[in-house]
C-alpha positions in Angstrom: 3.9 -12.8 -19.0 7.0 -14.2 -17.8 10.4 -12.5 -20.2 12.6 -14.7 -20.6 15.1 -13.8 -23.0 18.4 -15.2 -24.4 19.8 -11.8 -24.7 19.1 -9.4 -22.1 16.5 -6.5 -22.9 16.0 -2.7 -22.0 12.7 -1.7 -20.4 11.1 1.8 -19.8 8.6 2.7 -17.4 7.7 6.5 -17.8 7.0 8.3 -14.5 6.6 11.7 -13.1 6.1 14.0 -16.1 9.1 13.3 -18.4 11.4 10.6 -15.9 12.3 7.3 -17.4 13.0 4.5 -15.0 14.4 1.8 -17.0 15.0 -2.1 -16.3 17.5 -4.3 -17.7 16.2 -7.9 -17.7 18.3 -11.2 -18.5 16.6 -14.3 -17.8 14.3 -13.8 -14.6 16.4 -11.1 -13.3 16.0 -7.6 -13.3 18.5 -4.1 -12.9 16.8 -0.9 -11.8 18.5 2.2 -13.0 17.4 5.4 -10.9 13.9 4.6 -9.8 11.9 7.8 -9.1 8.9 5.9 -7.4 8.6 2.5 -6.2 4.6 1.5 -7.3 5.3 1.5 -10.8 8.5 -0.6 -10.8 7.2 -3.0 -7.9 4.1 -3.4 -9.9 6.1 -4.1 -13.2 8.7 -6.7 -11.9 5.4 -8.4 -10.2 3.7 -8.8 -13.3 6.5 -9.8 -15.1 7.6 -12.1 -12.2 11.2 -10.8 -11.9 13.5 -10.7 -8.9 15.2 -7.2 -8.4 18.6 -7.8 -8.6 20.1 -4.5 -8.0 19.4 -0.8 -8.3 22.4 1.6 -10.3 22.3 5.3 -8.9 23.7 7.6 -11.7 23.6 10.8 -8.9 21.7 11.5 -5.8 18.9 14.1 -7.2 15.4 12.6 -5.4 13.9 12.3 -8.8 16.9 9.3 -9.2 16.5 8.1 -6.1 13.5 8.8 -4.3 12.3 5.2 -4.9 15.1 3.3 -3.6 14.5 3.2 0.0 11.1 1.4 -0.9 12.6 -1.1 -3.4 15.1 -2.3 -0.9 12.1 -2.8 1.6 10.6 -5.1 -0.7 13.9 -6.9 -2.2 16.2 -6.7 0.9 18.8 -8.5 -1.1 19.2 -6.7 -4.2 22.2 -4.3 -4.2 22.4 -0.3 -4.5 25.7 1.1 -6.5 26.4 4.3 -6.6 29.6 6.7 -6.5 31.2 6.2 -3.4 32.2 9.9 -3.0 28.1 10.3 -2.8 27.8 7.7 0.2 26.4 11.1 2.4 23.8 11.7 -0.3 23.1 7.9 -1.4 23.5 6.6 2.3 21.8 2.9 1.0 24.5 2.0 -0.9 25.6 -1.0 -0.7 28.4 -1.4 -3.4 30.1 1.9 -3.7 32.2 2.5 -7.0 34.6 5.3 -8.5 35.6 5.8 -12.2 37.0 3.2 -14.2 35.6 0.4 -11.9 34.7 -2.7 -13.3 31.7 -4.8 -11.8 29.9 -7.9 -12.7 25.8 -7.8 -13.1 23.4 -10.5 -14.7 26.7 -12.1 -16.4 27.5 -9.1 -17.8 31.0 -6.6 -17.1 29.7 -3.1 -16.5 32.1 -0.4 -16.8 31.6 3.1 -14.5 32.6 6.4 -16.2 32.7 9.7 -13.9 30.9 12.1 -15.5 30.6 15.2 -13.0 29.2 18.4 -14.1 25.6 18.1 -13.5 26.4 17.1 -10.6 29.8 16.8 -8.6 29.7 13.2 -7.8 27.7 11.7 -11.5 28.5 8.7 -12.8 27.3 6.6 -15.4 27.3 2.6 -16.7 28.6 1.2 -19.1 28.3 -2.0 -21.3 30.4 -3.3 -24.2 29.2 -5.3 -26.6 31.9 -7.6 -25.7 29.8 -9.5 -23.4 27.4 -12.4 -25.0 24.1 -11.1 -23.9 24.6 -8.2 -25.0 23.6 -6.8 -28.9 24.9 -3.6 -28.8 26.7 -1.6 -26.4 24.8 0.2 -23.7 24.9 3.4 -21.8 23.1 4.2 -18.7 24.1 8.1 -18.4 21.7 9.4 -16.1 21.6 13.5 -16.5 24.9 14.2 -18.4 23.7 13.4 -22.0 20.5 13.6 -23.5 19.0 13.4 -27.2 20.0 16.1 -28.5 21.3 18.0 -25.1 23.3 17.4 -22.0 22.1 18.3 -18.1 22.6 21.4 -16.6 25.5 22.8 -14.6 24.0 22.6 -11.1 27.2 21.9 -9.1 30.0 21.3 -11.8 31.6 23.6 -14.4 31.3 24.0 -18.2 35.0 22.2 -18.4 33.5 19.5 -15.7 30.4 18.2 -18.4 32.4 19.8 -21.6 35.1 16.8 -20.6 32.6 14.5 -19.6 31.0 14.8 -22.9 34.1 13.7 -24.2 34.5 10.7 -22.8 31.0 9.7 -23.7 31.1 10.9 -27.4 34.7 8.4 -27.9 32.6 5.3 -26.8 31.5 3.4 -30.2 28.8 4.9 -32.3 26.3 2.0 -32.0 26.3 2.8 -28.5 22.2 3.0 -27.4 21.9 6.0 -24.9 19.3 5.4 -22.1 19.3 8.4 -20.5 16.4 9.7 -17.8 14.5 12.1 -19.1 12.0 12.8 -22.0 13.4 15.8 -23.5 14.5 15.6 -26.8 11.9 17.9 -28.7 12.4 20.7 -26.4 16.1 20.0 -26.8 16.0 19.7 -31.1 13.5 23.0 -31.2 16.6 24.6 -29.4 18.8 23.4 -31.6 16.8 24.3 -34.5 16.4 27.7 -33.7 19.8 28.5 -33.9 20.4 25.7 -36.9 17.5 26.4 -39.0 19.4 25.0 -41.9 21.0 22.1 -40.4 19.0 19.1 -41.8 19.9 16.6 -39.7 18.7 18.4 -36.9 15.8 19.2 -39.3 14.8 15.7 -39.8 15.1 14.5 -36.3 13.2 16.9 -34.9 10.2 15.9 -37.8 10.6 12.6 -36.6 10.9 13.3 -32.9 7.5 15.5 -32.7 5.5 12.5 -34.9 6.6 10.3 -32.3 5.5 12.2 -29.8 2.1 13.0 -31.1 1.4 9.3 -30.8 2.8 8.8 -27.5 6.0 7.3 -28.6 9.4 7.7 -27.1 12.4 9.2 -28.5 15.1 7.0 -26.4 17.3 5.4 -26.5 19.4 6.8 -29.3 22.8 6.2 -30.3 26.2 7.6 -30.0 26.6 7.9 -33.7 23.2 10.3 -34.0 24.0 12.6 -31.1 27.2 13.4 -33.0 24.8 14.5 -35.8 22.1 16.3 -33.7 23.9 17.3 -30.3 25.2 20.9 -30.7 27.1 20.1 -27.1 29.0 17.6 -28.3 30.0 19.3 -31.6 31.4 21.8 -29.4 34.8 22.1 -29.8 36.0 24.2 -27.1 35.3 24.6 -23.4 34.0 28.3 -24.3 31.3 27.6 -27.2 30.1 25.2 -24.9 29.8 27.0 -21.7 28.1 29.6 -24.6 25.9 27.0 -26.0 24.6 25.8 -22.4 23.8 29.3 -21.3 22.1 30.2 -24.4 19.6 26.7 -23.3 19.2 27.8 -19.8 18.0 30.9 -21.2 15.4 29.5 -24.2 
């Protein structure tokens, strides 16, 4: 099958035991954001007869990256951005970028956003709706903001991913979240324990663990939801949410 579409379209290919590599596609072109293996996504662009265009690196854990080196093997063209204040950790970048940096990908403006705290040197992507191929604005955050959570502090601070979780929660509330993990029933049970009344949180998590049950994912989801179900960014204050990420590390 050969996608060929006159909007572009989000892929997933689920790897490792809760990673989600996932591929942007206009036309016969293809964007790889944070590939954890190469088989699966060589095999996928193959059968879907795509040419790699280019590889986005949110941050330099191996889970995000490990596959790169092999992808760039195969598709010696296709580019690698990534922060440029990571060039020691991503060495195989080719186009390096700091916050607020525009680029242009598959006729489309991308917008980077710095959002440390999982990391010192995170970033994530951005795409407004503003473009033509695109239906609805688009984040590719990496590990700073999950369904119904946010990454944890392995080199930044609270205040580092309490502001960076900002930023993110001011983009529009259509925006679809396509971030790389699988964990937003672990994340809504955690929520729920210490919410057992909140019914949005309720509701979601319903939903979240029917989907599951039938192998369905939860992603993306949407700027407007996380402000329903995301405890860390109802936080208010760089304390309750230093409180409310130790309280996870410890569930």
């Amino acid at each position: 099958m050969h996608l060929k579409k006159s909007k572009a379209v989000i892929h997933s290919i689920p790897v490792l035991t809760d990673n989600i590599i996932w591929v942007w596609v206009f036309s016969d072109e293809a964007i790889v954001i944070d590939p954890a293996l190469v088989d699966p996504v060589q095999s996928w662009l193959e059968t879907h007869k795509l040419k790699l265009k280019a590889i986005l690196q949110t941050h330099h854990h191996s889970d995000h990256i490990g596959g790169t080196p092999g992808l760039i093997n195969l598709w010696p063209n296709a580019e690698v951005i990534a922060s440029r204040n990571d060039i020691n950790r991503i060495p195989f970048q080719t186009i390096s970028v700091k916050d607020k940096d525009k680029i242009w990908l598959l006729d489309t403006s991308v917008d980077v956003i710095e959002v440390s705290g999982h990391t010192n040197n995170h970033i994530a992507f951005f795409i407004s709706d503003e473009n033509e191929n695109i239906s609805s604005p688009k984040l590719f955050c990496g590990d700073t903001l999950f369904s119904g959570g946010c990454g944890r502090l392995f080199e930044g601070s609270a205040e580092d991913m309490f502001n960076s979780l900002k930023k993110l929660k001011e983009l529009p509330e259509n925006t679809q979240i396509y971030c790389a993990h699988e964990y937003t029933e672990s994340n809504l049970k955690w929520a729920h324990s210490l919410h057992p009344n909140n019914l949005a949180i309720k509701d979601k998590l319903f939903d979240v663990i029917k989907k599951r049950s039938e192998g369905l994912s939860t992603l993306p989801t949407t700027i407007g939801l996380e402000k329903e179900i995301n405890l860390f960014l109802q936080a208010r204050t760089i304390k309750e949410f230093a409180e409310l990420r130790n309280n996870k590390d410890c569930w």
